[in-house]
C-alpha positions as CSV (number, residue, x, y, z in Angstrom):
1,X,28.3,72.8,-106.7
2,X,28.4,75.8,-109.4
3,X,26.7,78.0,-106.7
4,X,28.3,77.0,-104.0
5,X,31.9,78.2,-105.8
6,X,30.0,81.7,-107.3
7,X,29.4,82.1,-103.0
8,X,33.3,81.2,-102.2
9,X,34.2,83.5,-104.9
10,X,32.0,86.5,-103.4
11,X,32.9,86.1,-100.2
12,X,36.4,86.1,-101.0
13,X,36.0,89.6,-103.1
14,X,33.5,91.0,-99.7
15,X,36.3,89.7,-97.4
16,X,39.1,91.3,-99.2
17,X,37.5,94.6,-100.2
18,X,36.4,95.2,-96.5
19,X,39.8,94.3,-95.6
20,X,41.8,96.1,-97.2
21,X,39.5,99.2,-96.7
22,X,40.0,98.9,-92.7
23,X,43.9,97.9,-93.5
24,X,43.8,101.6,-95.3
25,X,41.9,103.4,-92.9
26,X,44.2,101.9,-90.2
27,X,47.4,103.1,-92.2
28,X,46.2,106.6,-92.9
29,X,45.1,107.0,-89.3
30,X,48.6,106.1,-88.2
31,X,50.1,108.5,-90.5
32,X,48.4,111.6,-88.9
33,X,49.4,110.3,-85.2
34,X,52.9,110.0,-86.7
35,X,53.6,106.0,-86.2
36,X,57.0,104.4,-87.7
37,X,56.8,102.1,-89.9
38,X,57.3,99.0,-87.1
39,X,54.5,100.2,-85.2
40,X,52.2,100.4,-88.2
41,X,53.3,97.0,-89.4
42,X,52.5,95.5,-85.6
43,X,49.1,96.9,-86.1
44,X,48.4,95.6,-89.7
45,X,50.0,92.3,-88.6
46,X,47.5,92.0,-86.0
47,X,44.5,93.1,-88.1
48,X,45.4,90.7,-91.1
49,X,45.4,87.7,-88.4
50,X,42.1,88.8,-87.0
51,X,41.1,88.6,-90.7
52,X,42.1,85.4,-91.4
53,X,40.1,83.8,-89.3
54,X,37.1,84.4,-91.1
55,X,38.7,84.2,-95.4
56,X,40.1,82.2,-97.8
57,X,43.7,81.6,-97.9
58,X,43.3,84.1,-101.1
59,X,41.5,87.0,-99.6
60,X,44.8,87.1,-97.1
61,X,47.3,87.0,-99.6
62,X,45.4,89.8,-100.9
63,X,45.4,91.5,-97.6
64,X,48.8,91.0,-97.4
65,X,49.7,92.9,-100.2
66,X,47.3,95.9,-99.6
67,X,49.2,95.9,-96.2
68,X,52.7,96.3,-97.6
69,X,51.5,99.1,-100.2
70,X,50.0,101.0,-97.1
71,X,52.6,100.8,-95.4
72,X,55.3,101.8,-98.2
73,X,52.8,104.6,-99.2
74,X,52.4,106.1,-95.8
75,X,55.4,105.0,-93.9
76,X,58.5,104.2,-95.7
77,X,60.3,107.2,-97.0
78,X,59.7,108.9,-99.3
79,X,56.4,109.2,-97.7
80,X,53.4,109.6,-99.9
81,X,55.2,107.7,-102.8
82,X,55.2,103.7,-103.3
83,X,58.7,104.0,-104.3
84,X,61.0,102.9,-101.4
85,X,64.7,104.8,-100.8
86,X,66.2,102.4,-98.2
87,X,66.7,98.9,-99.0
88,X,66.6,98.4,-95.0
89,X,62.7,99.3,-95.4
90,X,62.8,97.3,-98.5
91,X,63.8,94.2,-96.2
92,X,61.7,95.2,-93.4
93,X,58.4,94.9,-96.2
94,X,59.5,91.6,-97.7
95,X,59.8,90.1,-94.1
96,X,56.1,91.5,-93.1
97,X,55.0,89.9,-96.4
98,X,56.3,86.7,-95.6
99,X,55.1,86.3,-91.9
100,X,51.6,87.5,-92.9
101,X,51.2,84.9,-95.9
102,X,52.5,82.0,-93.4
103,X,49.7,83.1,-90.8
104,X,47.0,83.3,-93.1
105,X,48.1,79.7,-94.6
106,X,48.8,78.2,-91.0
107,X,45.1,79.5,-89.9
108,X,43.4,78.6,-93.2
109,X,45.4,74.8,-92.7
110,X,44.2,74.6,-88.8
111,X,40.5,75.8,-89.9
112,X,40.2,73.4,-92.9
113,X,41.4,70.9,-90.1
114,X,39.3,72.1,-87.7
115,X,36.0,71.7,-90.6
116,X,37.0,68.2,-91.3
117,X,37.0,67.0,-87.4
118,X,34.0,67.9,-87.0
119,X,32.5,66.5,-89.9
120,X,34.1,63.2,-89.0
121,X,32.7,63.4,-85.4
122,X,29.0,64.3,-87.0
123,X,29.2,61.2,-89.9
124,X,30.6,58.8,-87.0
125,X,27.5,59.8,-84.9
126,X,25.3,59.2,-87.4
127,X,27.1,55.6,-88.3
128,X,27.3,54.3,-85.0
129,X,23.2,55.4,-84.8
130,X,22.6,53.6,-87.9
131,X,24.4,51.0,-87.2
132,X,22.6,50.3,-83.2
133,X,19.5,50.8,-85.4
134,X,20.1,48.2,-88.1
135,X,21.2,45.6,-85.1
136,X,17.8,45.7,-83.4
137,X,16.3,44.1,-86.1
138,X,15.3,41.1,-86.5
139,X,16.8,39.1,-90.0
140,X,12.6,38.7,-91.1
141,X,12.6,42.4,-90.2
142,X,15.7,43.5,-92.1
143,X,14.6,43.2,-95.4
144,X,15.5,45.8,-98.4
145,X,13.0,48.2,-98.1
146,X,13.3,48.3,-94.4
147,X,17.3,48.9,-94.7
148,X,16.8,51.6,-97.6
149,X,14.6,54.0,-95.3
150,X,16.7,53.6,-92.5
151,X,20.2,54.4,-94.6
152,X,17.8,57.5,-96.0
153,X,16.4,58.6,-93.0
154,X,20.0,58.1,-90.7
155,X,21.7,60.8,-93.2
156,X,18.7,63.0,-94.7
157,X,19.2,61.0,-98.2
158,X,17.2,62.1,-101.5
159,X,16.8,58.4,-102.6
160,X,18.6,55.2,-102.1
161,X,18.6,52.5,-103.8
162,X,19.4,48.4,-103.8
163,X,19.6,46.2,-106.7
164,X,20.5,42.1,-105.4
165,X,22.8,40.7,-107.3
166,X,21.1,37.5,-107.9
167,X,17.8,38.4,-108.9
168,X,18.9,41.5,-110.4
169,X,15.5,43.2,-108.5
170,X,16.1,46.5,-107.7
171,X,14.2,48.5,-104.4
172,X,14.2,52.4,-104.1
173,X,13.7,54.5,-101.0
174,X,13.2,58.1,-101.6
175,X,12.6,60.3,-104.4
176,X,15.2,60.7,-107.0
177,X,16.6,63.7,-108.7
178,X,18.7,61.9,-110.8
179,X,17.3,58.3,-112.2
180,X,19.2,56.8,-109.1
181,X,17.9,53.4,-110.2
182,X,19.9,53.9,-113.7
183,X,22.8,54.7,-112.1
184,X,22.8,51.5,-109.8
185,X,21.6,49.3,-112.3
186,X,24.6,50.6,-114.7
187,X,26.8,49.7,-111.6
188,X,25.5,46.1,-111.1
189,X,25.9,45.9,-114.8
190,X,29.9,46.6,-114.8
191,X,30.7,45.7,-111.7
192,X,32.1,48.9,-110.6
193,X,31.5,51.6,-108.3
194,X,30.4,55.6,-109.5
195,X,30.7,58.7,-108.1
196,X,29.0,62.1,-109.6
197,X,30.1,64.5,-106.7
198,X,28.2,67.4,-109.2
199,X,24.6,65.5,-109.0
200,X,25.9,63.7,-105.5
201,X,25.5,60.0,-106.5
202,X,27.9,57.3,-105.6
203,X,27.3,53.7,-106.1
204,X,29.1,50.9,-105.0
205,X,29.5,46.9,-105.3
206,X,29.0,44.9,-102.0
207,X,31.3,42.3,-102.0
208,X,31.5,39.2,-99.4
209,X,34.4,36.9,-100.3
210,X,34.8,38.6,-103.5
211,X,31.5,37.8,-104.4
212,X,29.1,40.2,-105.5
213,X,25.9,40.7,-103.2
214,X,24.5,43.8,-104.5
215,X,24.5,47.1,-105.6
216,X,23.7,50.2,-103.5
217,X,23.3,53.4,-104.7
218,X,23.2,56.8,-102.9
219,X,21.8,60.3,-104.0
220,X,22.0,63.6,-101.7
221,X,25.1,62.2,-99.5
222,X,26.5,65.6,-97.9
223,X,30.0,64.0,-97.4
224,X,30.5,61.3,-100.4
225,X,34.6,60.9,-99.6
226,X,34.0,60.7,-95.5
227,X,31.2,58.0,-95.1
228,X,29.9,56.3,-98.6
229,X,32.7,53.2,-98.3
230,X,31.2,52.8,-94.5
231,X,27.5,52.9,-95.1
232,X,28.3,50.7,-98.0
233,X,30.5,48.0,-95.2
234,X,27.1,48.2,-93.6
235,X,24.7,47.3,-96.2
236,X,26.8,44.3,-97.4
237,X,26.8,42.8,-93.5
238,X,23.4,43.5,-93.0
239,X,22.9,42.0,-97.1
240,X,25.2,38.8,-95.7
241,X,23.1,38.3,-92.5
242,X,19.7,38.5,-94.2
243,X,21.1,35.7,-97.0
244,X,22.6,33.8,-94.4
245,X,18.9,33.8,-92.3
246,X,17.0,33.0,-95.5
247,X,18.9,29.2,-96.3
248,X,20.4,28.2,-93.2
249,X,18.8,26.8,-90.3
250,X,18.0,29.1,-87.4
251,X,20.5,27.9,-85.2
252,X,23.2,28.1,-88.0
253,X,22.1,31.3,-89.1
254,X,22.4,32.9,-85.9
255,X,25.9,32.1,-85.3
256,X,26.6,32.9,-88.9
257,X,24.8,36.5,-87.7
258,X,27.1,36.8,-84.4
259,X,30.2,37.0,-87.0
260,X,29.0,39.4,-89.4
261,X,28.3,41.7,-86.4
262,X,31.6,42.0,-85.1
263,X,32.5,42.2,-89.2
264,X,30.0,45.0,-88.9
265,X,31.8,46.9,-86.1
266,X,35.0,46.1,-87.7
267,X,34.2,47.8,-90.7
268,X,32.5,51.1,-89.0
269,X,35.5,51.4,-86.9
270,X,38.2,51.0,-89.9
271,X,35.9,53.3,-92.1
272,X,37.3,56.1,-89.4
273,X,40.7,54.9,-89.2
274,X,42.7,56.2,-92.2
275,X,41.0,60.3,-91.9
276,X,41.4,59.9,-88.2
277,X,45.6,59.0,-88.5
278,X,45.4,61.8,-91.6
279,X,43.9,64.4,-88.7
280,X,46.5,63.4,-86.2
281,X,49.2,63.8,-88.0
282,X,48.7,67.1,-89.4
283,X,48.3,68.4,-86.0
284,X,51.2,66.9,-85.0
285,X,52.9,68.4,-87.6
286,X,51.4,72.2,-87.2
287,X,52.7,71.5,-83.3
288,X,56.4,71.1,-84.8
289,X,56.1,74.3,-86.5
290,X,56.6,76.0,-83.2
291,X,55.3,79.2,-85.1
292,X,51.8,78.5,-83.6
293,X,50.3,82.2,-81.7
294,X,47.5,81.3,-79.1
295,X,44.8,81.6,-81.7
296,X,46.5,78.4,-83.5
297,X,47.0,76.4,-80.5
298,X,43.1,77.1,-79.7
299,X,42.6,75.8,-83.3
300,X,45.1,72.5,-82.9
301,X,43.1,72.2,-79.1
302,X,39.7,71.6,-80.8
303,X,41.3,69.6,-83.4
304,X,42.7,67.0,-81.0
305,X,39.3,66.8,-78.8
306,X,37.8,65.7,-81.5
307,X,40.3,63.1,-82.7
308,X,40.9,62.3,-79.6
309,X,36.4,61.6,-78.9
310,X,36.9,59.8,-82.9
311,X,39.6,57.5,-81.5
312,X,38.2,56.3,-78.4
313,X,34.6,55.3,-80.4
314,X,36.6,53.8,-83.0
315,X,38.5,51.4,-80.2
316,X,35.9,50.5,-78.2
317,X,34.0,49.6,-81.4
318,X,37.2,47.0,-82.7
319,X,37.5,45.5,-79.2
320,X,33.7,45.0,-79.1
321,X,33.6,43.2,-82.5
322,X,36.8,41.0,-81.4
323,X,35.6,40.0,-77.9
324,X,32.3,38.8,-79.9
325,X,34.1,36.4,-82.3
326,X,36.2,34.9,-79.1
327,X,39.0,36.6,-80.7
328,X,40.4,39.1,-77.9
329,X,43.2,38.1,-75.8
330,X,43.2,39.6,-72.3
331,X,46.0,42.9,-71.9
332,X,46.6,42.3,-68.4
333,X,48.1,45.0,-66.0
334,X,48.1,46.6,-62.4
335,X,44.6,48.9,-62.4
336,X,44.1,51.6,-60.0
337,X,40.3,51.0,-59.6
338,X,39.5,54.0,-58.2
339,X,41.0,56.3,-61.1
340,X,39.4,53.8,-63.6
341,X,36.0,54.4,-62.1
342,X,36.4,58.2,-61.4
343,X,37.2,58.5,-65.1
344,X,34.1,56.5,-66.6
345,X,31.7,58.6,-63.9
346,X,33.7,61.9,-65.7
347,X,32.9,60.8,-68.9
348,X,29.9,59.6,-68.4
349,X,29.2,62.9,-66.2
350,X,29.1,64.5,-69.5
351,X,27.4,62.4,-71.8
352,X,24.3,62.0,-69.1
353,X,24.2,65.8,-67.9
354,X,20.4,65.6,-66.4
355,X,21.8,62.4,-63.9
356,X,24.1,62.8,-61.0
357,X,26.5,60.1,-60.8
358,X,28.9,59.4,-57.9
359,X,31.9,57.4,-56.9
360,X,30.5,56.4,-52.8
361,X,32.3,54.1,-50.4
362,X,30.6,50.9,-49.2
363,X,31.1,50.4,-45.6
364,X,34.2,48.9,-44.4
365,X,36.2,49.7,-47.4
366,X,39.4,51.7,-45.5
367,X,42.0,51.4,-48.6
368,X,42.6,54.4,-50.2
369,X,43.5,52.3,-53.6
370,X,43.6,49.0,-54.3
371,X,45.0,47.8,-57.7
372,X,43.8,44.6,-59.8
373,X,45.2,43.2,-62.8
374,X,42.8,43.6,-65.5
375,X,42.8,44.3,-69.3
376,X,41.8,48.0,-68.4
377,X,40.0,48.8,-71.7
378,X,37.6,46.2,-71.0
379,X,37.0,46.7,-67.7
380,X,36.4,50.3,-68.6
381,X,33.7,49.4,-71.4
382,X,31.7,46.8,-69.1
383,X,31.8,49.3,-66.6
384,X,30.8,52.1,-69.5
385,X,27.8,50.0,-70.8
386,X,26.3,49.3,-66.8
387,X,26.5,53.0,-65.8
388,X,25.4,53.9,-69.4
389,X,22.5,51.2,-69.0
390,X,21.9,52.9,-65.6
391,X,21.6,56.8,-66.9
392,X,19.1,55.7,-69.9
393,X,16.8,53.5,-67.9
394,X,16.1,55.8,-65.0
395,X,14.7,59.5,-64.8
396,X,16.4,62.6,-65.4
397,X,17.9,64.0,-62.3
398,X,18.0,60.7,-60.5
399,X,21.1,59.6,-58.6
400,X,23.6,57.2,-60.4
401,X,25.9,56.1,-57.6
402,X,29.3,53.3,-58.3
403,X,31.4,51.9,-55.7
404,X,34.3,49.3,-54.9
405,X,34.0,47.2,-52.4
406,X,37.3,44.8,-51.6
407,X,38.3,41.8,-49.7
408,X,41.5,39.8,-50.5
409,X,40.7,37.3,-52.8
410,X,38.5,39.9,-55.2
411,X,36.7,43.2,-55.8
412,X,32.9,44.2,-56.0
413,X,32.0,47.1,-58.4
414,X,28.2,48.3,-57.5
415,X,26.3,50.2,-59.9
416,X,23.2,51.3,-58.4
417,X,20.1,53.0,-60.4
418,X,16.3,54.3,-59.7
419,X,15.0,51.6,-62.3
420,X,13.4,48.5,-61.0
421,X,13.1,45.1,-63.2
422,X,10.3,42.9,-62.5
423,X,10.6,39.3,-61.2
424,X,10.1,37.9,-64.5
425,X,12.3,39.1,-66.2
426,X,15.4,39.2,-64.2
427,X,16.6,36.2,-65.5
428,X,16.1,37.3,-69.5
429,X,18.3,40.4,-69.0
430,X,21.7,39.2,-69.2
431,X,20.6,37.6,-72.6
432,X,22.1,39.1,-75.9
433,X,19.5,41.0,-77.9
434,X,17.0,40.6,-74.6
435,X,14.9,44.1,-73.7
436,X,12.3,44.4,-71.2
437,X,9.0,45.4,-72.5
438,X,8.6,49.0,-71.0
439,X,12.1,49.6,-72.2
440,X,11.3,48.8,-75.9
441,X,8.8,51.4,-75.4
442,X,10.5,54.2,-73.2
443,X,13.9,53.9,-74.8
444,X,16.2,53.0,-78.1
445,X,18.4,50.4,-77.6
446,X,20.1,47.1,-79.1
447,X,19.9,44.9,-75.8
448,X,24.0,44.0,-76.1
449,X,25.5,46.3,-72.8
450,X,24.7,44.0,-70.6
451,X,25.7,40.4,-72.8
452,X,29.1,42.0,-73.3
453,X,29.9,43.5,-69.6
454,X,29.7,39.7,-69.0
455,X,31.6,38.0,-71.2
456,X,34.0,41.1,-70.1
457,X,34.0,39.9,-66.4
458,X,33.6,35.9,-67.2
459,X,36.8,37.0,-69.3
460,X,38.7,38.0,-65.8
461,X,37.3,34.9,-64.0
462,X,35.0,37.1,-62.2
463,X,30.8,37.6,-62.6
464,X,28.0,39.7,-63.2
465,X,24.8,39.6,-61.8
466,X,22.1,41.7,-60.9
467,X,22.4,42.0,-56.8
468,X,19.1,43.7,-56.3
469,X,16.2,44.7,-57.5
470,X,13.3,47.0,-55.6
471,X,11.1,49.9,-56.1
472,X,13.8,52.2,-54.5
473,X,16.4,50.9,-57.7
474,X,18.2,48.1,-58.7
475,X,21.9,47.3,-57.9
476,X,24.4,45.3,-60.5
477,X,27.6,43.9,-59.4
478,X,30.6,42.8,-61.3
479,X,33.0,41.1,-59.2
480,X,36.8,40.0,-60.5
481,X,39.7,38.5,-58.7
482,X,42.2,40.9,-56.9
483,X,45.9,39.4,-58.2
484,X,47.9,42.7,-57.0
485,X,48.1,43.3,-53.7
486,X,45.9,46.3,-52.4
487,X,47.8,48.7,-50.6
C-alpha cells in the first residue's frame, strides 16, 4: 500500500514536470510567431486536456496554473512581466483557469469511473466462474478443503481460510503472509467481521437465519470493498448445502440444495447490484453536465457498455434463481420472434467468435414476422442456454444455424448443432445436473441449460425436446403456443 502511494506521488511530480515543460515550450514558441493571448490559451487548453488523460486530478491543477503564468508572462501585457495591466486579461486568465480545472476533474471523474467498470466486469467474471464451479459438485465432494482451493485458485488468493462454527475446526488453503488462521479464529471468537486493507485480510461471519455457520477468512483479495461480501454469500450457501446433505435424508437434502441455489444466485446477483446503480448514476449525472467534449462521451460510452454487460448478467442470474424456487410469475407480452432471435444469434455472435451462427428459414414459413406472447426475458435465456449449449459442444468454425417455424396454433424454434448424442443417453439430457460422458471430459459445465430452457417452455405451455440426433448434428426444438395473431 506504502509503495503503491510513493508510485502515485512520482508519477504525479513526472506528469506535472513534463507538463508544464511542454506547456512552456508551447508558450514561448507562440511568443516568437506573435499569437494573442486567445490563440495561445486555445492551444494550452488543448494540451492540458490531452494531459489529463493520463494524471491525477493534482498534476492538472498544477498544469493549470503553469498555463496561466505562461500565458500572463508571454502574452498579457506587459509582456515579459507576470504583472497584468488590464483587468479584461485578468478575466480572460481566471475564466481559462476555471474551464481547465473542470476538464481535468470531469476526465479524472469519467476515468476513475471508467477503472471501477471494469473491475466490476472482471470480479463478476470471476464470481459467476466460481460460482458454475462450486455447483458441479457434488455435496460429498464439496467439502472444506475442496471449497478453500477453489475460492483461492478462482481469484489468485495467498491463503484462505475456514473455521465451522460448531466444531470450532479450522481448514487453510494457501500459504499465509499474515497468521490468516489468527485472524479468522479472532473473528469466530467475536462474532464480527475484519478488514486490514494494509496486509489485505478481511474476515467475515456466515450467517443462515442469523445463525452462525462459520468463519471465512481471506488474504491477498485485489478488490476487498468489490467482491469479499459476495464470495462470503457463496461460502455460507455452499456451507448450508453441505450441512443440509450431512443430517437429512437424500431426498430431503436435495430439495433443501435446489433452494440454496437459487439463494446462491440471488446473492451473486445482489452483490453487483448497489456498485452497479452507483455506476449508472454517475454517468447519468456527467451526461446532464452537457459540458462533456468527445473525449468525455468516449469515456461515459465505455462506462455504459460495461454497466450495461453487468446488468444483463446480474438479471438473468435473479430470474434464474426465482424460476428455480417456483417463484417467477410469467411477464407476458406481444414478441417479435424474429428480432428476439436475431438479437440472441448477435450476442451470442460475439461471445462464440470461432462458430458461425445463423437465423435460416424452414420451408414454408412465408410470414415476414409473427408475434407470440411470451415473458421475453425468458424466452430469451432458454433460447441463450440451447444456442450457448450448441457453440460449446461442437467444433470451432462449425455452423450454428436457428429458425422459426409457424403454424396457427404455435411456433417451432430449431436450434441445430454439429454435435451428436448417443442413444443412451438422449433421455438423461434434459435432467438437472445430467452431462454426457465425453462432455465431462471435453468441456466445463454445470449440466442446468438445458433443465431450465424447459421449465422456461413448460412455463408457456409449450415443450422442449431433442428433435434429432445424427452424425451430421443434432437438432433441439422448443415449441410454445402462438396467442397473437401472426401477421
Amino acid at each position: 500500500m506504502a509503495k503503491r502511494g510513493i508510485t502515485r506521488v512520482w508519477l504525479t511530480i513526472v506528469h506535472s514536470v513534463v507538463g508544464c515543460l511542454i506547456l512552456w515550450a508551447l508558450t514561448l514558441a507562440g511568443y516568437h510567431f506573435h499569437l494573442n493571448l486567445a490563440t495561445a490559451g486555445f492551444l494550452c487548453l488543448i494540451v492540458i486536456v490531452l494531459l489529463s488523460l493520463f494524471g491525477s486530478l493534482i498534476s492538472g491543477a498544477i498544469l493549470s496554473i503553469a498555463a496561466i503564468g505562461a500565458l500572463d508572462f508571454f502574452f498579457a501585457p506587459p509582456l515579459l512581466s507576470l504583472r497584468i495591466s488590464d483587468p479584461i486579461n485578468i478575466l480572460a486568465l481566471l475564466t481559462f483557469l476555471t474551464t481547465t480545472l473542470v476538464i481535468t476533474y470531469l476526465m479524472t471523474r469519467l476515468r476513475r469511473e471508467k477503472d471501477v467498470s471494469e473491475i466490476q466486469r472482471k470480479e463478476v467474471k470471476r464470481l459467476y466462474e466460481l460460482a458454475q464451479q462450486l455447483l458441479a459438485l457434488t455435496p460429498e465432494e464439496a467439502d472444506p478443503p475442496r471449497l478453500l482451493e477453489l475460492f483461492r485458485d478462482a481469484f489468485r488468493l495467498q491463503a484462505v481460510c475456514l473455521v465451522e462454527a460448531e466444531s470450532g475446526a479450522s481448514n487453510l488453503s494457501g500459504k499465509s503472509h499474515h497468521k490468516l488462521e489468527a485472524w479468522t479464529k479472532v473473528g469466530h471468537k467475536a462474532e464480527r467481521d475484519l478488514d486490514d486493507f494494509e496486509r489485505k485480510i478481511s474476515v467475515r461471519n456466515l450467517r443462515v437465519g442469523g445463525q452462525l455457520i462459520g468463519v471465512l477468512g481471506l488474504e491477498g483479495l485485489a478488490h476487498q470493498d468489490v467482491t469479499t461480501n459476495a464470495l462470503a454469500a457463496l461460502a455460507t450457501a455452499m456451507l448450508e448445502r453441505t450441512r443440509i446433505f450431512r443430517t437429512a435424508t437424500h431426498a430431503a437434502a436435495a430439495a433443501q440444495a435446489e433452494n440454496l441455489r437459487g439463494t446462491l444466485l440471488d446473492a451473486l446477483a445482489h452483490a453487483v447490484k448497489t456498485p452497479l446503480a452507483t455506476i449508472l448514476a454517475a454517468v447519468g449525472g456527467l451526461r446532464a453536465t452537457g459540458n462533456l467534449t468527445l473525449n468525455h462521451l468516449d469515456f461515459v460510452d465505455v462506462v455504459e457498455l460495461e454497466a450495461g454487460h453487468l446488468d444483463r448478467l446480474t438479471s438473468r442470474l435473479l430470474r434464474m434463481a426465482n424460476l428455480d424456487r417456483e417463484e417467477v410469475s410469467l411477464q407476458l407480452q406481444p414478441v417479435d420472434l424474429s428480432t428476439l432471435i436475431a438479437d440472441e444469434i448477435k450476442l451470442k455472435s460475439q461471445q462464440f467468435a470461432d462458430h458461425n451462427l445463423s437465423l435460416v428459414n424452414e420451408k414454408g414459413t412465408h410470414k415476414k414476422h409473427v408475434d407470440v406472447e411470451a415473458d421475453p426475458e425468458l424466452l430469451s435465456l432458454a433460447l441463450a442456454q440451447l444456442i450457448e449449449n450448441a457453440c460449446k459442444y461442437s467444433q470451432p468454425g462449425s455452423k450454428i444455424e436457428v429458425s422459426a417455424d409457424t403454424d396457427e396454433d404455435s411456433v417451432a424454434i430449431r436450434v441445430r448443432n454439429g454435435s451428436y448424442i448417443p442413444p443412451e443417453e438422449r433421455t438423461k439430457i434434459f435432467d438437472r445436473f445430467y452431462r454426457g460422458k465425453q462432455l465431462c471430459q471435453s468441456t466445463s459445465g454445470t449440466g442446468l441449460g438445458l433443465d431450465i430452457a424447459r421449465r422456461i417452455a413448460m412455463a408457456h405451455g409449450g415443450t422442449l425436446v431433442l428433435e434429432e440426433s445424427s452424425k451430421d448434428g443434432s437438432i433441439f426444438r422448443i415449441t410454445v403456443p402462438v396467442s397473437v395473431r401472426a401477421r
